[in-house]
C-alpha positions as CSV (number, residue, x, y, z in Angstrom):
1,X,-13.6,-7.3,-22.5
2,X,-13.5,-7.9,-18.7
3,X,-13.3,-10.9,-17.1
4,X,-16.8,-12.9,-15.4
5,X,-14.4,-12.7,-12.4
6,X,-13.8,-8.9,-12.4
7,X,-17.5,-8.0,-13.0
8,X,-18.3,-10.2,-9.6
9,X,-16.4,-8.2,-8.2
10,X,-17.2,-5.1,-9.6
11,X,-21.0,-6.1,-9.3
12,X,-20.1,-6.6,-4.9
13,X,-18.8,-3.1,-4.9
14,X,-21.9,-1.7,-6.3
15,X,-24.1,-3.6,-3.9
16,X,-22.0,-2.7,-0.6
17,X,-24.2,-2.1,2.2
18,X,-23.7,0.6,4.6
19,X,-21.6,-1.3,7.0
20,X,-18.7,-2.1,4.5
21,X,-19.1,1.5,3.1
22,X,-18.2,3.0,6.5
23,X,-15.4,0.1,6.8
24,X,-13.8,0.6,3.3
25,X,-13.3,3.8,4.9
26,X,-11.4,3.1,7.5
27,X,-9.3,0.5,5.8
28,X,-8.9,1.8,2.3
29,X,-5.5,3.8,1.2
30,X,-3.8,2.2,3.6
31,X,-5.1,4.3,6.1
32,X,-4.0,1.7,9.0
33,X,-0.4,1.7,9.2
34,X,0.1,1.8,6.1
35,X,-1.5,-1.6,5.3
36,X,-3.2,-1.6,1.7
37,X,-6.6,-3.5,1.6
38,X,-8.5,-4.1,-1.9
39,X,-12.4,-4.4,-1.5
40,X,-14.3,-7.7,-2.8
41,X,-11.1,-9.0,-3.4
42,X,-10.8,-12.7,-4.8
43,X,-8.9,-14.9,-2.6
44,X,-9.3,-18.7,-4.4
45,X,-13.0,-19.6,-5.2
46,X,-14.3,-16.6,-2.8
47,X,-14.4,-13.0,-2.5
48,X,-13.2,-11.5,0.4
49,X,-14.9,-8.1,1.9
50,X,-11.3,-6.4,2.2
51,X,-7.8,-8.2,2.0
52,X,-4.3,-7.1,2.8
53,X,-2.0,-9.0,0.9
54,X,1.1,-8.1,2.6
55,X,-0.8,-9.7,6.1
56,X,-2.5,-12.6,4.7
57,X,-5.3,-11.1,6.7
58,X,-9.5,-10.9,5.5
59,X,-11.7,-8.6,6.9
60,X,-15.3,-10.2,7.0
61,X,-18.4,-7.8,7.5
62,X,-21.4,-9.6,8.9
63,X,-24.7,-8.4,8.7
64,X,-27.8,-9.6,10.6
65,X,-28.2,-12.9,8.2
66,X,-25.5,-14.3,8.8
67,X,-26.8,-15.2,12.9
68,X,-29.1,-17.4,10.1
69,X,-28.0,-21.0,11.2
70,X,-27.2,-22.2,7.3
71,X,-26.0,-19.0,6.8
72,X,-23.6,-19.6,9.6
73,X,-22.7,-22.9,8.8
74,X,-21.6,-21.8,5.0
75,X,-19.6,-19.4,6.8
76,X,-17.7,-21.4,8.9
77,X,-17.0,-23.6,6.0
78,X,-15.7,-20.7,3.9
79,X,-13.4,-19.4,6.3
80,X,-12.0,-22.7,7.3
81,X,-10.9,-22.7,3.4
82,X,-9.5,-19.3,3.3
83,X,-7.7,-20.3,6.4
84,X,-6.2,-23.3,4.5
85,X,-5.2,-21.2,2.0
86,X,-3.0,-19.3,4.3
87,X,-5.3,-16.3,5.3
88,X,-6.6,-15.0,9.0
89,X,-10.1,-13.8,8.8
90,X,-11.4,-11.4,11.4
91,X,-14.9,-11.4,11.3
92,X,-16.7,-7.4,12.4
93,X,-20.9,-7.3,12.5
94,X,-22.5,-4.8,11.1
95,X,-23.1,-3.6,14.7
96,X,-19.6,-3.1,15.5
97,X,-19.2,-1.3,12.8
98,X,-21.5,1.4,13.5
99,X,-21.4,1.7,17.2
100,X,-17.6,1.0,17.8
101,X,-15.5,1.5,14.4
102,X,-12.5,1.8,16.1
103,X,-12.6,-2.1,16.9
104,X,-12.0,-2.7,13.2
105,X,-9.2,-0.4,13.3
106,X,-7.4,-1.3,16.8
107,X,-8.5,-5.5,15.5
108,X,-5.7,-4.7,11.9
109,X,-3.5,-3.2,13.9
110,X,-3.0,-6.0,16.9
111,X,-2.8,-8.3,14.0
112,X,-0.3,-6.3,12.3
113,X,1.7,-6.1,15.4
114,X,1.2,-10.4,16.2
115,X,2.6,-10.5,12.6
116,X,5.3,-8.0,13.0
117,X,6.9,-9.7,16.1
């Protein structure tokens, strides 16, 4: 029987919106230097959009509701946690995704390189 925790996260990759469809394939099999990232991943209470382990590092996809001022607020609160956990988040709208993917790309990969020295 699976976990309540893996059929969250199951359930989020069902329900993945167009914008982290075209992302997740950009960043899936480590496609970007080599860097593995798991979708819907669980980082401590949350679930993360995409995560590389090996960089500590959270890809956040933002649709239109999160310009929602609570919306906003939650998120600022979430990713101050994450970040106390030990994780960078870079945070891509659902613009960017469609009208300049290669941000998301060229965003991993100046991290990577930060990390890297």
């Amino acid at each position: 029987m699976a976990s309540s925790r893996t059929d969250r996260t199951r359930g989020l990759r069902q329900s993945a919106g167009r914008a982290e469809e075209r992302a997740w394939g950009a960043l899936r099999g480590g496609r970007i230097e080599g860097h593995k990232f798991r979708r819907q991943h669980p980082v401590g209470p949350y679930f993360a959009d995409f995560a590389c382990d090996r960089l500590r590092l959270i890809i956040e996809i933002d649709g239109g509701v999160h310009r929602l001022d609570d919306v906003a607020a939650r998120d600022v609160q979430r990713q101050q946690a994450l970040e106390a956990l030990g994780w960078t988040v870079i945070r891509v709208t659902n613009d960017q995704v469609f009208e300049a993917p290669e941000f998301l790309v060229e965003a991993v990969k100046a991290y990577a390189r930060r990390m890297n020295g």
